[in-house]
C-alpha positions in Angstrom: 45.0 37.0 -54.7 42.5 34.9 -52.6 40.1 37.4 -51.0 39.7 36.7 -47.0 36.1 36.1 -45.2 35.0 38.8 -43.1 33.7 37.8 -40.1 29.9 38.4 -39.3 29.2 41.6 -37.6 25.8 42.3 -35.3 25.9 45.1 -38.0 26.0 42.8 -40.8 23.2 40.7 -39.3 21.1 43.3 -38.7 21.0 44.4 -42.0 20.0 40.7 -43.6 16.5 40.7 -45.2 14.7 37.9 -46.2 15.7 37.2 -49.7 19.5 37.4 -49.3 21.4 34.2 -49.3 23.0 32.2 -45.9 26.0 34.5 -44.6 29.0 32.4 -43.5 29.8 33.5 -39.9 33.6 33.3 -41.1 35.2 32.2 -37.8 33.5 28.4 -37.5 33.6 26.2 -40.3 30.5 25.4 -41.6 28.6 27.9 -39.1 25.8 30.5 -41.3 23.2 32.7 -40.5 20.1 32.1 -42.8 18.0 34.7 -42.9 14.4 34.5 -41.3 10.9 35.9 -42.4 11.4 39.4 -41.6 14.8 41.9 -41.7 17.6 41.6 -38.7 16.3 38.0 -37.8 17.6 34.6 -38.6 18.3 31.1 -37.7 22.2 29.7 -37.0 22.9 26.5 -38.7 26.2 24.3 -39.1 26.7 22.1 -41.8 28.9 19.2 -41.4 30.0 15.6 -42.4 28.9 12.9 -40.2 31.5 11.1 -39.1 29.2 8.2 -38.5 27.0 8.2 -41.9 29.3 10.4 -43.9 26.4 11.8 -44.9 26.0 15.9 -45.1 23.6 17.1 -42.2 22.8 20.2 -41.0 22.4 21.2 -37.2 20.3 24.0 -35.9 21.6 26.2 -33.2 19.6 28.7 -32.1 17.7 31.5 -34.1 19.0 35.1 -34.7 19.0 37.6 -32.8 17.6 35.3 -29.8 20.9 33.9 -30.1 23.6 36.0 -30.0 26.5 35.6 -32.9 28.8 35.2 -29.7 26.7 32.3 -28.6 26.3 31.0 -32.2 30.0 31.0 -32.4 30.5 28.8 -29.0 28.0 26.3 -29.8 29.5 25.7 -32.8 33.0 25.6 -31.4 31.7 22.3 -29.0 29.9 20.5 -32.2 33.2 20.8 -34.0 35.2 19.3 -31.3 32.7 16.4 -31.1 32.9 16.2 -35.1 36.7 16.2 -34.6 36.4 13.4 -31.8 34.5 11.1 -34.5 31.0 11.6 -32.9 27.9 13.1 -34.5 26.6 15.9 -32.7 23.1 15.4 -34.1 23.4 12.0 -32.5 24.3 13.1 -29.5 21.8 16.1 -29.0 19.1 12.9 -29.9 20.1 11.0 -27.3 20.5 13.7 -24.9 17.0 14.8 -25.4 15.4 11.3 -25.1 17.1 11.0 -21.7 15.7 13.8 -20.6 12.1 13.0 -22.2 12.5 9.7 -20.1 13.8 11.3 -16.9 10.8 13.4 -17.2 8.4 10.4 -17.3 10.1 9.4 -14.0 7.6 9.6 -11.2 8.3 11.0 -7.6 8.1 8.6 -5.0 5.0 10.1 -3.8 3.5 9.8 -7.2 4.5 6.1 -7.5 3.3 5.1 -4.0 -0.1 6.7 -5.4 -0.7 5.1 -8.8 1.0 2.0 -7.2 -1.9 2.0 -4.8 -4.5 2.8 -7.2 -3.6 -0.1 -9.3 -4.1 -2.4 -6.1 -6.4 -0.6 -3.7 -9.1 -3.1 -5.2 -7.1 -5.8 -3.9 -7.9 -4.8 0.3 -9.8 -6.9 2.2 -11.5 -3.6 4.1 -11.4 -0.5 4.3 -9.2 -0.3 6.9 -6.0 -1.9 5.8 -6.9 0.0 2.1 -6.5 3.6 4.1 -3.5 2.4 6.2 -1.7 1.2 3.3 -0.9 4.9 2.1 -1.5 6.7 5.6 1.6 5.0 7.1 3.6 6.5 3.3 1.5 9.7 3.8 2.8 10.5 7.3 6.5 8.5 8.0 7.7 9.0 4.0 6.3 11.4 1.9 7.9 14.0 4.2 11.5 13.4 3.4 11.4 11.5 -0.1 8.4 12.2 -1.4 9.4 14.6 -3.4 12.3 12.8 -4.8 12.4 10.9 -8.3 12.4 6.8 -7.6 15.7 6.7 -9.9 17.4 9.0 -7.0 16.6 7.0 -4.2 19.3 4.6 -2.3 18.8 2.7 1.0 19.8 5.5 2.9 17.2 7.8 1.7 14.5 4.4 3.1 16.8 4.1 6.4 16.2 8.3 7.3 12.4 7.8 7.0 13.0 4.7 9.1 15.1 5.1 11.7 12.8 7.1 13.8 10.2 4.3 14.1 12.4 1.4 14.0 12.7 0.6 17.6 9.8 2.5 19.0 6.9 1.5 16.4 8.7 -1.7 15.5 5.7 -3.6 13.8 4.6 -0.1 11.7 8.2 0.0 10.6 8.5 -3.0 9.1 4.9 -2.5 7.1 6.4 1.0 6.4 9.3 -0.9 4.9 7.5 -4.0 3.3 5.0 -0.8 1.6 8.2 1.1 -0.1 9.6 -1.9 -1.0 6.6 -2.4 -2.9 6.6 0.8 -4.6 9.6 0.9 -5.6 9.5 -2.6 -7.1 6.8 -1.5 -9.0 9.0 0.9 -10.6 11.6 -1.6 -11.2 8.6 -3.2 -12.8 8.0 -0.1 -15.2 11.5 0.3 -15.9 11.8 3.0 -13.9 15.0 1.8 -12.2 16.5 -1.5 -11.8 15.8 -2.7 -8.7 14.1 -1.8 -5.5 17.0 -0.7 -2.9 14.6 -0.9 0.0 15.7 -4.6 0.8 18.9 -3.9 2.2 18.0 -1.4 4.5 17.9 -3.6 7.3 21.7 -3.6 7.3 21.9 1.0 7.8 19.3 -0.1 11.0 19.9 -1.7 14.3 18.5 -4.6 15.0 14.4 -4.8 15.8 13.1 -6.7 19.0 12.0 -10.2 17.4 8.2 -10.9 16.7 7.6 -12.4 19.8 8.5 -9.5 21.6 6.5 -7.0 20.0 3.3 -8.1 18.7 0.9 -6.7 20.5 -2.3 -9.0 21.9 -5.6 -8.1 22.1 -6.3 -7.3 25.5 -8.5 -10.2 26.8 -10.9 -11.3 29.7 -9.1 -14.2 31.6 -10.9 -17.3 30.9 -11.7 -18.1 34.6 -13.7 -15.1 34.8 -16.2 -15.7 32.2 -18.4 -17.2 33.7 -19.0 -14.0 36.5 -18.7 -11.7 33.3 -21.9 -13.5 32.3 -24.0 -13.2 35.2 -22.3 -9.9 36.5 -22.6 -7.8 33.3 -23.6 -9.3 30.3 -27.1 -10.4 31.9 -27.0 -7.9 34.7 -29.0 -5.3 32.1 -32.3 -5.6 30.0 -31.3 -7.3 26.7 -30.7 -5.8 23.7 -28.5 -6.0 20.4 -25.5 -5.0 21.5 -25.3 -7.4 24.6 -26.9 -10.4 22.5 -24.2 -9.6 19.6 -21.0 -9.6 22.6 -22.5 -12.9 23.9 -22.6 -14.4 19.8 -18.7 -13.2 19.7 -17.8 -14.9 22.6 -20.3 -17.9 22.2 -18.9 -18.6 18.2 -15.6 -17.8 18.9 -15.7 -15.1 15.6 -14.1 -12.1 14.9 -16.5 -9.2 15.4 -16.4 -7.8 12.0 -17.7 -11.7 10.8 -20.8 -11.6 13.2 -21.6 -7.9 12.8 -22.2 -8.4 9.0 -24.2 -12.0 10.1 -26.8 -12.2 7.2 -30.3 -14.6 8.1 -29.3 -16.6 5.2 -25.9 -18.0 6.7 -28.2 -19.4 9.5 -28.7 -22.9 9.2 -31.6 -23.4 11.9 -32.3 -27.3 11.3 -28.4 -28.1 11.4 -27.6 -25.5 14.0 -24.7 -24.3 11.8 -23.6 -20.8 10.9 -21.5 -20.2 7.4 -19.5 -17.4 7.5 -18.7 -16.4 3.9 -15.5 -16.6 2.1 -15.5 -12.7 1.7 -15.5 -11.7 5.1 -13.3 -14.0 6.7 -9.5 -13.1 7.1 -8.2 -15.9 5.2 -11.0 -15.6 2.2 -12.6 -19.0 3.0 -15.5 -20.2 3.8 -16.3 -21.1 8.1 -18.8 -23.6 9.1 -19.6 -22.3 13.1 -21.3 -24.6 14.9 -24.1 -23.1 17.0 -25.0 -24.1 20.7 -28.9 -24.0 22.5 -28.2 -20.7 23.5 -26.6 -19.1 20.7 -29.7 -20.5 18.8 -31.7 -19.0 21.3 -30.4 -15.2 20.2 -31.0 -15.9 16.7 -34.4 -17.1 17.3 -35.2 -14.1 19.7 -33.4 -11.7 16.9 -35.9 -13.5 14.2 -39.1 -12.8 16.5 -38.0 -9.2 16.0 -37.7 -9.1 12.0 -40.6 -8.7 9.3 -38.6 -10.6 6.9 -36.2 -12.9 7.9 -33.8 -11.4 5.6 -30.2 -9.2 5.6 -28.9 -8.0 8.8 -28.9 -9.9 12.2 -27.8 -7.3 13.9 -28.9 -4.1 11.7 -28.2 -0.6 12.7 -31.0 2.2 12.7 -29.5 3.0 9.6 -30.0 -0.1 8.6 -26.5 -1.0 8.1 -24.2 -3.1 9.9 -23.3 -2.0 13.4 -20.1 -0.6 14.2 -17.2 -1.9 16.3 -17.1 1.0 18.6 -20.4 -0.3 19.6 -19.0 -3.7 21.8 -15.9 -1.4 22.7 -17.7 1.5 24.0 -19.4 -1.4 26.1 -17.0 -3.2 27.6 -15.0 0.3 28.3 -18.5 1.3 29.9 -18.1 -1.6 32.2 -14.5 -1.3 32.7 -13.9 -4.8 32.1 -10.7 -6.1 33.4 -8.0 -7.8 30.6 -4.5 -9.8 31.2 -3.2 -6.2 29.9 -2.7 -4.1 32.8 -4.4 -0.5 32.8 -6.5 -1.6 29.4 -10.2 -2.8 29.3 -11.0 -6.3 27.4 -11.8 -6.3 24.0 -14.0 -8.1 22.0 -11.4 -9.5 20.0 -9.6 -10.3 22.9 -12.6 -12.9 23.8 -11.1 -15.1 20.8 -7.7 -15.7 23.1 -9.6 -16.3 26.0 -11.8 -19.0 24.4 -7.8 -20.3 23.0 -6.7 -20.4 26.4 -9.6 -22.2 28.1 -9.4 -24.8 25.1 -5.6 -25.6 25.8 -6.0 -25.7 29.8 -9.3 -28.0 29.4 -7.5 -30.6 27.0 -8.6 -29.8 24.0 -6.1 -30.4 20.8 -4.3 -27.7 18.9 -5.6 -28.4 15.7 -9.5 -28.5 16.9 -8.8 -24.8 18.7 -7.1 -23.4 15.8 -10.0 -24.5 13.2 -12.7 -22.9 15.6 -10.9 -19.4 15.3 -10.6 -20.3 11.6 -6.5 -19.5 11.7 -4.8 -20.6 8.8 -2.8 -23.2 8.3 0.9 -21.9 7.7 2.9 -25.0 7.4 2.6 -25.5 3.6 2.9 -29.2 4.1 0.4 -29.6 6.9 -1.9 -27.2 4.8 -1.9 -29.7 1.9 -3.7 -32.9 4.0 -6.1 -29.8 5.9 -9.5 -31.0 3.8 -12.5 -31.0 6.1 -13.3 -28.7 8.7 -13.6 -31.0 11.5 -17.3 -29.6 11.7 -18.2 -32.3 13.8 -15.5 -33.0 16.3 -15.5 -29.5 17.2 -19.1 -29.1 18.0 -18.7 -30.7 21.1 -15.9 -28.3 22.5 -18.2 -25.8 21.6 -20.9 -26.9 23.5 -18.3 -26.9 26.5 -17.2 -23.8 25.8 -21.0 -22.5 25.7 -21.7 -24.5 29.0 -18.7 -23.0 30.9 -19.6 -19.5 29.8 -22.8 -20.4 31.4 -21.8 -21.5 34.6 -22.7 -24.6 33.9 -19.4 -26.3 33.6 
């Protein structure tokens, strides 16, 4: 008569030491307790053909008595039923735990906004823009998603962070959007997820006020009233940098970031030209200025002032380049009027006031446009855009310089 397997007792197991052989659990084919390094301990194995190699493996589940024989027993009960299915359980476990190895190597959306911007904060034309990049993800994102894996995300999860900007803060909202979409595209790109869901999150939104409607302009001195804002304020006071570097700005027609880092080696006294370098202009290329009698005459009372002729025009105490908040603090110390009612004139504001005089004084387009150095957007246009007009423009600069003046 065929003798019948006990079934393992905690007893039994208990009593294993480590030289007796694998006990058979006796309830789970295939299921044994080997015994471990020291008495009472062991490790639960289950031996099986793979239905896929039909090869003999043998699948650990758990040791003793960390894992109970009750446990043991269960465990084995769901490899069985996935042997019986025709899967290998070994296979499967595999697979499960290199999903879970890769769903751990998937960043948060805060952590991919961050090595995202790390990767292209070289990229940023200033400072500025570099720290706005992630401040506007720091403060209207991070919040609600930052937390949450990029593979989780959906539109929805971009239209909440959104939605509370999207009509107010219009033009933040849509850099808020264009900056996600850009993080999550480079996860797409790291195979992360697929694709980035941020671009159809227009359609969860209402509709935003078109870009005429809400970019906001510089507030600017009307050009009609130049000429008093000379005579009234700019020379009303004993000269110094900070006057002499407003009247260059509106003089040149520059951005005030391009004439408060003016180097003496851009000046070009015997042509009375100024080359602004690619670097520092908005569009990254080069801008030929061309400089009227009295523009000339700042430069050649700033050079009077200078041992060496070299670096800074317009150097700070520090020796550095002087702020912005210098020609605000000016003109907001002078309350100078703008076209922007209950807001003081800025300096970049002069730029649209010297744009407006050009157009109402006959001027073409295309000469007015290459004085601000604005780029070319028609692709086409662009193309046949190979001189400066250096010299045509000169002229309606010394116009511009003359009516500034009073001496239109």
């Amino acid at each position: 008569m065929k003798e019948t397997k006990k079934m393992l007792s905690d007893a039994k197991a208990r009593k294993l030491k480590p030289s007796d052989k694998a006990v058979s659990d006796g309830t789970i084919v295939g299921l044994y307790l080997i015994p471990g390094g020291s008495p009472g301990s062991g490790k639960w194995i289950l031996r099986f053909l793979s239905p896929a190699t039909g090869k003999r493996r043998e699948m650990g589940l758990g040791s003793y008595p960390t894992t109970s024989i009750r446990e043991a027993r269960t465990k084995a009960f769901e490899a069985r039923t996935v042997i019986d299915g025709g899967n290998d359980p070994l296979e499967i476990r595999r697979k499960q735990e290199r999903e879970a190895a890769r769903l751990a190597a998937v960043p948060t959306f805060a952590e991919a906004a961050r090595q995202h911007f790390a990767d292209k904060a070289e990229g940023f034309r200033n400072k500025k823009h570099r720290d706005q990049w992630i401040s506007t993800l720091e403060r209207f994102v991070f919040p609600k998603i930052g937390k949450t894996r990029v593979d989780e995300l959906a539109p929805a999860d971009f239209a909440a962070c959104l939605k509370p900007i999207w009509l107010e803060k219009a033009e933040t909202a849509s850099r808020v959007k264009q900056r996600c979409n850009s993080v999550m595209n480079w996860a797409a790109a790291n195979g992360f997820i697929l694709a980035s869901p941020v671009g159809v999150v227009d359609k969860l939104l209402p509709k935003q006020p078109g870009k005429r409607e809400r970019v906001e302009h510089h507030p600017a001195l009307p050009w009609r009233l130049l000429p008093s804002f000379f005579t009234e304020v700019l020379y009303a006071g004993e000269s110094n940098s900070t006057r002499q570097m407003l009247e260059l700005v509106i003089l040149t027609g520059s951005r005030s970031g391009e004439l408060r880092h003016m180097q003496w080696h851009e000046i070009d006294f015997s042509h009375q030209i100024w080359t602004v370098p690619a670097p520092r202009m908005k569009a990254k290329v080069a801008h030929r200025v061309p400089l009227g009698p009295r523009a000339i005459e700042i430069l050649e009372e700033r050079l009077e002032l200078t041992e060496s002729g070299e670096g800074l025009v317009f150097p700070s105490r520090t020796k550095k380049a002087v702020t912005d908040m210098a020609l605000t603090k000016f003109l907001h110390h002078h309350k100078v009027e703008s076209d922007t009612p209950g807001r003081h004139a800025t300096a970049h504001g002069f730029r649209s006031s010297f744009r407006d005089w050009a157009s109402e004084n006959g001027y073409s387009r295309d000469l007015a446009e290459r004085a601000l150095a604005h780029t070319v957007k028609n692709a086409v246009e662009a193309a046949y855009h190979r001189t400066d007009l250096l010299d045509q423009r000169r002229p309606m600069m010394m116009d511009w310089e003359r009516y500034c003046l009073g001496a239109a």
